[in-house]
LOTORMAR-737279 format. One record per residue (C-alpha): residue in one letter; x negated, y negated, z. Coordinates in pm, 1 decimal, decimal comma, m for minus. Example, Ala and Ser with C-alpha at 12.3 -4.5 7.8 and 13.67 -1.06 7.14 Angstrom:
> A|m1230,0|450,0|780,0
> S|m1367,0|106,0|714,0
// end
This chain:
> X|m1641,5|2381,8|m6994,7
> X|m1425,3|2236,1|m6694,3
> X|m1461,7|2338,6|m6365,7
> X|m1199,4|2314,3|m6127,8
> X|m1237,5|2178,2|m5757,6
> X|m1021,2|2238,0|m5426,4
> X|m1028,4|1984,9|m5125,7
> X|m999,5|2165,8|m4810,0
> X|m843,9|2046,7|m4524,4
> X|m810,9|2160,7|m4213,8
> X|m443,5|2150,9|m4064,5
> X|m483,1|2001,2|m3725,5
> X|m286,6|2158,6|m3456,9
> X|m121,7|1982,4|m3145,0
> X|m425,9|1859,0|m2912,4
> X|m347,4|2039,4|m2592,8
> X|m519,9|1930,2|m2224,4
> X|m484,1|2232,7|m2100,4
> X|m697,9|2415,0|m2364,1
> X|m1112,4|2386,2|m2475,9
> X|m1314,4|2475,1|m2757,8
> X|m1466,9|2844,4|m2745,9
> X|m1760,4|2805,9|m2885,7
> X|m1877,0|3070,8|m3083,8
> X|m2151,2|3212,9|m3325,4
> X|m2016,4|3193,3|m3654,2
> X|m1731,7|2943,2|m3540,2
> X|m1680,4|2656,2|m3826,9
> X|m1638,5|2293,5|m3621,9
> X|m1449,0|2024,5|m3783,1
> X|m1271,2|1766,8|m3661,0
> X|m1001,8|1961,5|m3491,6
> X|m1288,5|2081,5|m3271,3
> X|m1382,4|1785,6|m3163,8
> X|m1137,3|1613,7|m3043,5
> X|m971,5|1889,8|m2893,2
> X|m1265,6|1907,0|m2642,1
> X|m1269,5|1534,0|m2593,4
> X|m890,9|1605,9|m2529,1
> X|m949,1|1812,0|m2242,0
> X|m1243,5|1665,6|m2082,2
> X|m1103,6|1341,5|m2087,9
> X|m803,0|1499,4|m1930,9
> X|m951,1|1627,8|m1667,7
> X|m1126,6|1276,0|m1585,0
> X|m801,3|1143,0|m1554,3
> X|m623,1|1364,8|m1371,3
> X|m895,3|1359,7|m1115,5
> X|m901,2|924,0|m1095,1
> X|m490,8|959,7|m1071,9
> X|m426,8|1247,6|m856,5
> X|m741,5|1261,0|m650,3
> X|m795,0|889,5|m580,1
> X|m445,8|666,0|m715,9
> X|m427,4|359,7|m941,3
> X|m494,6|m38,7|m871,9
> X|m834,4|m269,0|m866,5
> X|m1126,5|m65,0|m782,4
> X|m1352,1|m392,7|m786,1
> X|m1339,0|m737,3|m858,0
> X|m1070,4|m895,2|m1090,1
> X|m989,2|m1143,6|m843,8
> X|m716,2|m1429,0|m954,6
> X|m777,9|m1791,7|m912,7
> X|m602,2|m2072,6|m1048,3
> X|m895,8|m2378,7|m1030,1
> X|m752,6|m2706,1|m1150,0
> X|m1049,6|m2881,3|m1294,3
> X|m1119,4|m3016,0|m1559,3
> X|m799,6|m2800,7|m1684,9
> X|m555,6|m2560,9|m1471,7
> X|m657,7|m2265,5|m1545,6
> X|m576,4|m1896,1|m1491,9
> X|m924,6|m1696,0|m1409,2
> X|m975,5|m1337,2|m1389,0
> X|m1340,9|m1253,9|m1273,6
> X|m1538,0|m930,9|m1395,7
> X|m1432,8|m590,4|m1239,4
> X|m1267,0|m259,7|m1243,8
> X|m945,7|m107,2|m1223,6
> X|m775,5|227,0|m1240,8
> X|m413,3|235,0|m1440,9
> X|m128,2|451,2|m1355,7
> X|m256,4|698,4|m1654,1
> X|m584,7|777,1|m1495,2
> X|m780,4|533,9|m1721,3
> X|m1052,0|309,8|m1616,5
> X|m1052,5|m14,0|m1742,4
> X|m1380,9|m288,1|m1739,0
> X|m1349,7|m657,6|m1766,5
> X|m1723,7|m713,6|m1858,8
> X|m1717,0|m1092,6|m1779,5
> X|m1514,9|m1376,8|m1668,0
> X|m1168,0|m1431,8|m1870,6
> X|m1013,8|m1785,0|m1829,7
> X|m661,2|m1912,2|m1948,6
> X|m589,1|m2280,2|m1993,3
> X|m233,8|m2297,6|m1879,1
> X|m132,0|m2558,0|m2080,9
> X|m205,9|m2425,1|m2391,1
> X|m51,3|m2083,5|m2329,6
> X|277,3|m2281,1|m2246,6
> X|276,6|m2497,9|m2583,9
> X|181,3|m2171,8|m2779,3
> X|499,6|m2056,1|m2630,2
> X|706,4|m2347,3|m2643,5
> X|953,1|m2225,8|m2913,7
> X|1041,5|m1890,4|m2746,1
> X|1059,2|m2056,9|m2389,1
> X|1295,2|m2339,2|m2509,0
> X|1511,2|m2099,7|m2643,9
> X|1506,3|m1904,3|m2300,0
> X|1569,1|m2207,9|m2097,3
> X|1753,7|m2467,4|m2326,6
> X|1723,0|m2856,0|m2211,9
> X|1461,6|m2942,4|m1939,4
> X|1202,8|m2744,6|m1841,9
> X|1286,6|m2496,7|m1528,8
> X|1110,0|m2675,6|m1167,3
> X|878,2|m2340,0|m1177,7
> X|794,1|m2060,7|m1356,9
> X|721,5|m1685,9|m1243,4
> X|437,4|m1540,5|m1432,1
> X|251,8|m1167,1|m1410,2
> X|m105,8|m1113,9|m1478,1
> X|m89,0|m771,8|m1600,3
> X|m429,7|m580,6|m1731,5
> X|m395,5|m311,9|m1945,3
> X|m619,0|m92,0|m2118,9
> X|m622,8|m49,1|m2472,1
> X|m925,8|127,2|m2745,8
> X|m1078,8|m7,1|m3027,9
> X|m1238,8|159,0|m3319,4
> X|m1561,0|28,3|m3405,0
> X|m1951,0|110,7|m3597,0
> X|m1790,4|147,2|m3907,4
> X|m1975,1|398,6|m4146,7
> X|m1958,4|523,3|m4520,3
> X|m1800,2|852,5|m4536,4
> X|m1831,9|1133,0|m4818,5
> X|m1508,4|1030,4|m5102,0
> X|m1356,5|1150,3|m5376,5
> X|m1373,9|999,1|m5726,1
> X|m1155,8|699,1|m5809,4
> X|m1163,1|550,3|m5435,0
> X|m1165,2|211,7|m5274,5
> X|m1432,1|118,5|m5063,0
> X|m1247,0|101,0|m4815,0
> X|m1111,9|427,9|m4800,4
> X|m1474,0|541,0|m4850,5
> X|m1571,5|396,9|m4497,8
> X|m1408,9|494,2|m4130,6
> X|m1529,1|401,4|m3741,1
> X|m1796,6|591,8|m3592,6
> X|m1691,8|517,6|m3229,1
> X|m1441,7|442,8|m3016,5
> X|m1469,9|200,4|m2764,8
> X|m1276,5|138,6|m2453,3
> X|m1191,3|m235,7|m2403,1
> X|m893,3|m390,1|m2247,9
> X|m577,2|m664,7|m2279,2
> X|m505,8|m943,0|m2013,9
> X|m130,1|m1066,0|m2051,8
> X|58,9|m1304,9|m1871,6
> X|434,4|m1234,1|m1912,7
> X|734,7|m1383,1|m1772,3
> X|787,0|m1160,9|m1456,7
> X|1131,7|m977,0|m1469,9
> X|1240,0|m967,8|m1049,5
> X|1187,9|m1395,3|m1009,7
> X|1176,1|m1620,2|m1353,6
> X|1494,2|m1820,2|m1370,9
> X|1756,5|m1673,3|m1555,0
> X|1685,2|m1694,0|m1925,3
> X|1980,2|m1697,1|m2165,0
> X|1848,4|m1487,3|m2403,5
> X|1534,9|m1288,8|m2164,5
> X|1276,4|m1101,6|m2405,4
> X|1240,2|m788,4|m2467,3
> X|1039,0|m559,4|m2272,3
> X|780,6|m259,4|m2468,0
> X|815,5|89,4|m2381,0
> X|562,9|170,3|m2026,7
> X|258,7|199,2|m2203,3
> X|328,0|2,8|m2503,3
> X|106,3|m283,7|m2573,7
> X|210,3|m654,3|m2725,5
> X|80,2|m739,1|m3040,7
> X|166,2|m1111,2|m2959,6
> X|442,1|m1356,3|m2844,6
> X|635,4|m1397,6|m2514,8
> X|664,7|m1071,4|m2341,6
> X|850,6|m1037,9|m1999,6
> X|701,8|m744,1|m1812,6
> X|594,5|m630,4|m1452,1
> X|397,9|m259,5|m1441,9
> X|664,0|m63,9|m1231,0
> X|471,6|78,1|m891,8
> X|690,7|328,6|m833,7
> X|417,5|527,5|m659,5
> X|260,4|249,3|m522,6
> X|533,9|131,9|m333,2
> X|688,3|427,6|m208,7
> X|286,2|470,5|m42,1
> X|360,8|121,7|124,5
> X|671,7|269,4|267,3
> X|506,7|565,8|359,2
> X|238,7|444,9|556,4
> X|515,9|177,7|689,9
> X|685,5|489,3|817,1
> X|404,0|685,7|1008,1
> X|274,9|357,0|1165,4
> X|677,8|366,2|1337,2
> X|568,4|755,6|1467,6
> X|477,8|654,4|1838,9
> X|368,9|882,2|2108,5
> X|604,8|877,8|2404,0
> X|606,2|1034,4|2723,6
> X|1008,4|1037,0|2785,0
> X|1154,8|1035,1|2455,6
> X|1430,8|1092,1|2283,1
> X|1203,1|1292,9|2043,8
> X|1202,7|1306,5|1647,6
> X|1254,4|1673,2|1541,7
> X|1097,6|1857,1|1266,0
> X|1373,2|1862,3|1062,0
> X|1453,0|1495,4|1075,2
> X|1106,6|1395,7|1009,9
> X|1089,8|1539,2|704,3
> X|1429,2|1411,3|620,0
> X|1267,0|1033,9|715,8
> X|996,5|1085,9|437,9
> X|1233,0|1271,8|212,8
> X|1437,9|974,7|188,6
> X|1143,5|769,9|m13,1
> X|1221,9|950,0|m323,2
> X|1345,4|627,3|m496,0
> X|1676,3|643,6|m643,2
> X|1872,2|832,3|m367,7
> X|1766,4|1170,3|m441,2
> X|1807,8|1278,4|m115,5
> X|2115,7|1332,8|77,1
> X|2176,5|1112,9|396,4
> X|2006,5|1253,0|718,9
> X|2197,6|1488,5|906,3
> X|2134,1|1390,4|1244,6
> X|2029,3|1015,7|1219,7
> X|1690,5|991,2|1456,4
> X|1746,1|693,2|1697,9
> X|1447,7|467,4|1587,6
> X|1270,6|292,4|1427,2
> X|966,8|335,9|1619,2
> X|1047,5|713,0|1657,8
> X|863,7|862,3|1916,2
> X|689,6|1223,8|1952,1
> X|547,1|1369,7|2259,3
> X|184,6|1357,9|2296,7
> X|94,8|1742,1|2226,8
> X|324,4|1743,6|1923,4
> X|145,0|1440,9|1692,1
> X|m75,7|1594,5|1526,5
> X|173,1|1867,1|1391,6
> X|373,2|1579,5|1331,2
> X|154,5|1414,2|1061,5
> X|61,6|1739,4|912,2
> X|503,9|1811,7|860,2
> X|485,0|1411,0|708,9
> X|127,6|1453,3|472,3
> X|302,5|1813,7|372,0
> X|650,7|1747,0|292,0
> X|479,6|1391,6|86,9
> X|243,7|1621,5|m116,4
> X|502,6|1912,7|m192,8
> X|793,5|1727,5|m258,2
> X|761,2|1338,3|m258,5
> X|463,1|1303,3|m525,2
> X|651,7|1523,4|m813,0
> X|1014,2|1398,2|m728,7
> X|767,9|1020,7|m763,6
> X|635,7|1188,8|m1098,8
> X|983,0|1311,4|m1245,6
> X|1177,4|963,3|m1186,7
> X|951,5|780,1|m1399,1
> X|1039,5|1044,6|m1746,7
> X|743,9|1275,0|m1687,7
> X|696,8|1631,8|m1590,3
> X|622,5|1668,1|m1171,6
> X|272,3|1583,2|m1090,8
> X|205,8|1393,4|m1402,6
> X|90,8|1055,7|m1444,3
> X|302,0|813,4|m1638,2
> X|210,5|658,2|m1946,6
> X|215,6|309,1|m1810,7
> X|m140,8|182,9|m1946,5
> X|m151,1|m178,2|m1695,9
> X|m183,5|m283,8|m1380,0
> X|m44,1|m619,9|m1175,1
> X|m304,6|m822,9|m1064,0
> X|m55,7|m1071,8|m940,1
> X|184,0|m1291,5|m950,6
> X|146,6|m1663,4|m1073,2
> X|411,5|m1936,1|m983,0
> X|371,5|m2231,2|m1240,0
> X|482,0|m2569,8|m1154,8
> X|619,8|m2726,2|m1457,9
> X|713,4|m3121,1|m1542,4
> X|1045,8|m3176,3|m1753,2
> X|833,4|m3197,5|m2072,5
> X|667,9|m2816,4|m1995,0
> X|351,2|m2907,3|m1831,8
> X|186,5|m2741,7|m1594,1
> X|144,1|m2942,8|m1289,8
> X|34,7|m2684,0|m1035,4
> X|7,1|m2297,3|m965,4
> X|m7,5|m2047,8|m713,6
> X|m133,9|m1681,0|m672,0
> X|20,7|m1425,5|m490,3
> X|m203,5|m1100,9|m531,1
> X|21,0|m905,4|m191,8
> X|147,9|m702,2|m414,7
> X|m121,9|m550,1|m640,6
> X|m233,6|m206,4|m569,2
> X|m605,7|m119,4|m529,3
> X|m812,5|139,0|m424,6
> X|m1024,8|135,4|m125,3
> X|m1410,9|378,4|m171,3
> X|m1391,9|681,6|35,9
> X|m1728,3|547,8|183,5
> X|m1598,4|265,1|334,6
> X|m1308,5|544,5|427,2
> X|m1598,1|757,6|610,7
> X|m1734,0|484,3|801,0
> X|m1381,4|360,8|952,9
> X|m1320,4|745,4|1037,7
> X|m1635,4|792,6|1193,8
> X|m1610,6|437,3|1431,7
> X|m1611,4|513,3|1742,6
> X|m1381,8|225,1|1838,5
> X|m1175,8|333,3|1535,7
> X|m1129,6|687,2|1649,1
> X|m1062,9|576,0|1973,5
> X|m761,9|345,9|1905,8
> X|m627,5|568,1|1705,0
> X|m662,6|878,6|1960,8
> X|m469,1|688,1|2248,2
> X|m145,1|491,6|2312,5
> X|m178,3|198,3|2532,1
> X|132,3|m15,0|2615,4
> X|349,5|m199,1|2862,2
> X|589,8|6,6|2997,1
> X|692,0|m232,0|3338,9
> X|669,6|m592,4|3411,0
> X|843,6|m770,2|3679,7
> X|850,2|m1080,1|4004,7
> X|879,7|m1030,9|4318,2
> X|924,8|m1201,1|4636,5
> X|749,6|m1119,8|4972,9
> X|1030,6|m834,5|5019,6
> X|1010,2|m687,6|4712,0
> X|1360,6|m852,2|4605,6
> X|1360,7|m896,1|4225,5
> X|1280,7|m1297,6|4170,0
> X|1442,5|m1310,2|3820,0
> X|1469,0|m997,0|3492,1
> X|1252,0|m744,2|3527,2
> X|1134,4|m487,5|3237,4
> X|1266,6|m154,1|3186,1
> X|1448,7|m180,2|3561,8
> X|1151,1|m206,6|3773,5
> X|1148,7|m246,6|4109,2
> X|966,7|m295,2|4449,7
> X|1068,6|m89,9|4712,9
> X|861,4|m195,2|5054,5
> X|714,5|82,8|5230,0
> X|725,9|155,7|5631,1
> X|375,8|m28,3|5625,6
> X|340,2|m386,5|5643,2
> X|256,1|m521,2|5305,0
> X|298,2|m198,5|5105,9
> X|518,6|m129,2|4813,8
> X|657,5|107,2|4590,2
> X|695,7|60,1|4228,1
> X|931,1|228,8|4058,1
> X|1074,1|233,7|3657,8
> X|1253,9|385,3|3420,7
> X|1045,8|673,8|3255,3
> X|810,7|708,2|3533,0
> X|617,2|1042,7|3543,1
> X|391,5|1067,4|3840,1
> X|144,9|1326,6|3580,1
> X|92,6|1029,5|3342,1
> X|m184,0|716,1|3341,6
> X|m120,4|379,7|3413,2
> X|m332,4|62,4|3470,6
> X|m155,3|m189,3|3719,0
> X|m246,5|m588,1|3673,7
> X|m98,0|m783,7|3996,4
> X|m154,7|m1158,4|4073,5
> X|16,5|m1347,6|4371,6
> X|220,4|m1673,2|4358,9
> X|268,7|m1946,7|4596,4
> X|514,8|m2199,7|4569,5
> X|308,8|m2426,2|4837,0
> X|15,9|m2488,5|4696,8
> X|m135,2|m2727,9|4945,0
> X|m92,1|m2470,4|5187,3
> X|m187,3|m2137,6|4986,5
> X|m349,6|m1870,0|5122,0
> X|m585,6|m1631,2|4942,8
> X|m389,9|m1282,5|4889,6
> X|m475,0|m979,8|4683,0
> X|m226,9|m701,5|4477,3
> X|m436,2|m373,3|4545,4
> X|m359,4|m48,5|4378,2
> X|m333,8|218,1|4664,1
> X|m188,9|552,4|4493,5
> X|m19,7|724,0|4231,7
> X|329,8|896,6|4410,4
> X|557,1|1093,3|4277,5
> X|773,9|845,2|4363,6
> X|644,7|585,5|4202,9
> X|316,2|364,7|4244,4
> X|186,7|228,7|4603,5
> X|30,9|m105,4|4574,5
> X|m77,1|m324,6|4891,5
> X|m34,2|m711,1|4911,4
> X|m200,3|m902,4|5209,1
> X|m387,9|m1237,3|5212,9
> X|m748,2|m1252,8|5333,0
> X|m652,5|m1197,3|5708,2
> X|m461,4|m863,8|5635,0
> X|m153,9|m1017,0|5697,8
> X|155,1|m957,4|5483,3
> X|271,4|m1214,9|5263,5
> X|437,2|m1536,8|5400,0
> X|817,1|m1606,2|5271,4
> X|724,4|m1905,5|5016,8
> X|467,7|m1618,8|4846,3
> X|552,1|m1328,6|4581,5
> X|380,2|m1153,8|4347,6
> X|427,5|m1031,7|3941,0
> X|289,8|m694,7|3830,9
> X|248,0|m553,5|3493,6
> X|191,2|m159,5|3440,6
> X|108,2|m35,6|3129,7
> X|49,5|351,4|2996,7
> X|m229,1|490,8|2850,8
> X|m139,1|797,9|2668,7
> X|m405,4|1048,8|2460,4
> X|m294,0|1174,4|2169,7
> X|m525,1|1494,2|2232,9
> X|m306,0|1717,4|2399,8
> X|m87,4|1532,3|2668,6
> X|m182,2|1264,9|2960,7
> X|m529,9|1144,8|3001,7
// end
């Protein structure tokens, strides 16, 4: 008598992120289970590092290049964060004797540069992430099958790749430049020139760039709503964007004092709403979604190289790697007094000028200031371009003497705030005015709050 078996399989469907397992009584788990709840908890993780928090070195994974007894290319333990959300751990220092990575690449780079070796050489240190499938175990077979099909991994581990490829935007011209992988693809070996695109990263430089040029102003000519949002519209890379309408006369760009804070919300809003998913879609992937790029720069490496490819020097240039900073450390700059302060006022120069002991202008003056004397002896009225008589300002005055055997002692005293302009008194020690080889300089600055106006 023969009795007939049937292998059942189950037929796995499409792992979705968006979906997890109902658990049930009476519900059969197999693998498709499985893994679809890994799927979308392990989703959720990374949409939270990526979305919530960005991409770059969390800690560590600093680049040196020490020299003895070998040049080498160091990368101490530490953490990072890739583009897709992933973390990735370097457990323990990872060193790279540059010599030897050069002569294991000798063939491919002689072919790039043919004859003499090029004066330098740009280099990336690029860390990407990458799994590996480990604790292998015997698993239940059929009949008639190898031991090695009768044996899989129990785990999956995360581990990582360090590469240093020829970077793209500065190595000499190659005649033949290699290939680059697909974002997210990872080198099985060889000469690879590649540099992670921060397309993200850098339009957040240019953001930040941008709102430091937002400047509180008590005269003007204001930035409007509309062109605001234009200015941050236009760091959609690419030219998405159409060309402003009404061109905003800056940079800096100023906003009156009651209108900054509703300025930074209409920048933070139109960023979020329309900037991060335009940021999203030009790199392939649906708005809001993280790339597949799986590495991160952790800078870039200049080699020096003799005619006979060796490596007579390097340098690290780590300006341009992205990295996260803990909201902690975050919370504690917020919180700073002297923090909060400086960034809830304005304080600049808005005046500077010399004078002689009649007020007449004794070479330029800033932003058309002048001394008008007053119907008293020694006073003066100082006047400028922008002046508000509502508005703060903190007036520094020293006297000069062009005999200085013969000097006397004055003072430049602040007497009153007018509304046409600023009284200050100048008189030596006998309360006399000043004599014709004296003058005096003044600076006035303006302290504005950004709370509402004046202080």
């Amino acid at each position: 008598m023969s009795t007939m078996f049937q292998s059942a399989s189950p037929t796995l469907q499409k792992l979705d992120p968006s979906k997890r397992v109902n658990y049930t009584f009476g519900l059969v788990l197999g693998v498709e289970e499985f893994l679809q709840s890994d799927t979308y908890f392990l989703a959720k993780h990374f949409v939270e590092n990526r979305l919530l928090h960005g991409y770059g070195t969390v800690c560590g994974l600093d680049v040196t290049t020490p020299t003895a007894p070998q040049l080498e290319i160091q990368v101490t333990p530490g953490w990072a964060i890739n583009p897709k959300g992933q973390e990735i751990h370097v457990p323990q220092l990872m060193c790279l004797p540059v010599n030897s990575w050069l002569q294991a690449n000798l063939q491919e780079l002689q072919t790039l540069y043919p004859g003499t070796a090029p004066t330098a050489l740009d280099l990336c240190v690029v860390l990407c992430y990458r799994e590996c499938k480990t604790d292998v175990v015997p698993i239940p077979g059929e009949p008639c099958q190898t031991q090695a099909s009768s044996t899989a991994p129990s785990r999956i581990q995360d581990s990582f790749e360090l590469q240093l490829c020829l970077n793209p935007y500065a190595s000499p011209p190659a005649t033949s430049p290699p290939g680059s992988p697909p974002s997210g693809v990872l080198d099985s070996g060889g000469l690879r020139e590649f540099r992670p695109a921060q397309v993200e990263d850098d339009a957040v430089r240019a953001f930040v760039t941008l709102l430091s040029q937002i400047q509180v102003s008590s005269t003007g000519p204001y930035l409007t709503s509309s062109q605001l949002e234009e200015l941050v519209l236009e760091l959609i890379p690419g030219g998405v964007t159409l060309p402003l309408t009404s061109p905003p006369s800056g940079p800096p760009y100023y906003v009156a004092p009651q209108n900054l804070r509703e300025s930074i919300r209409t920048a933070m809003r139109v960023w979020i709403t329309e900037v991060r998913p335009a940021l999203a879609a030009s790199q392939n992937v649906g708005p809001c979604c993280a790339p597949q790029e799986k590495c991160v720069l952790l800078a870039e490496v200049t080699l020096s190289l003799d005619p006979a490819w060796g490596a007579t020097g390097a340098t690290v240039d780590q300006s341009q790697r992205p990295f996260l900073v803990p909201t902690r450390l975050l919370q504690e700059m917020a919180f700073d007094e002297s923090q909060a302060g400086a960034a809830a006022t304005s304080y600049q120069p808005v005046a500077a000028g010399v004078f002689t002991s009649t007020g007449a202008a004794k070479g330029p003056v800033f932003n058309n200031l002048t001394a008008k004397a007053s119907a008293t002896a020694g006073d003066f009225v100082l006047s400028f371009t922008g002046f508000q008589f509502t508005n703060t300002y903190i007036v520094k005055g020293t006297v000069q003497d062009s005999n200085v055997a013969a000097a006397t002692r004055a003072t430049v005293e602040f007497v009153a705030l007018e509304e046409i302009g600023i009284l200050i008194r100048v008189l030596d020690t006998g309360n006399k005015p000043l004599s014709a080889n004296q003058g005096f300089m003044v600076e006035i600055s303006q302290i504005v709050s950004s709370h509402g106006g004046a202080s």
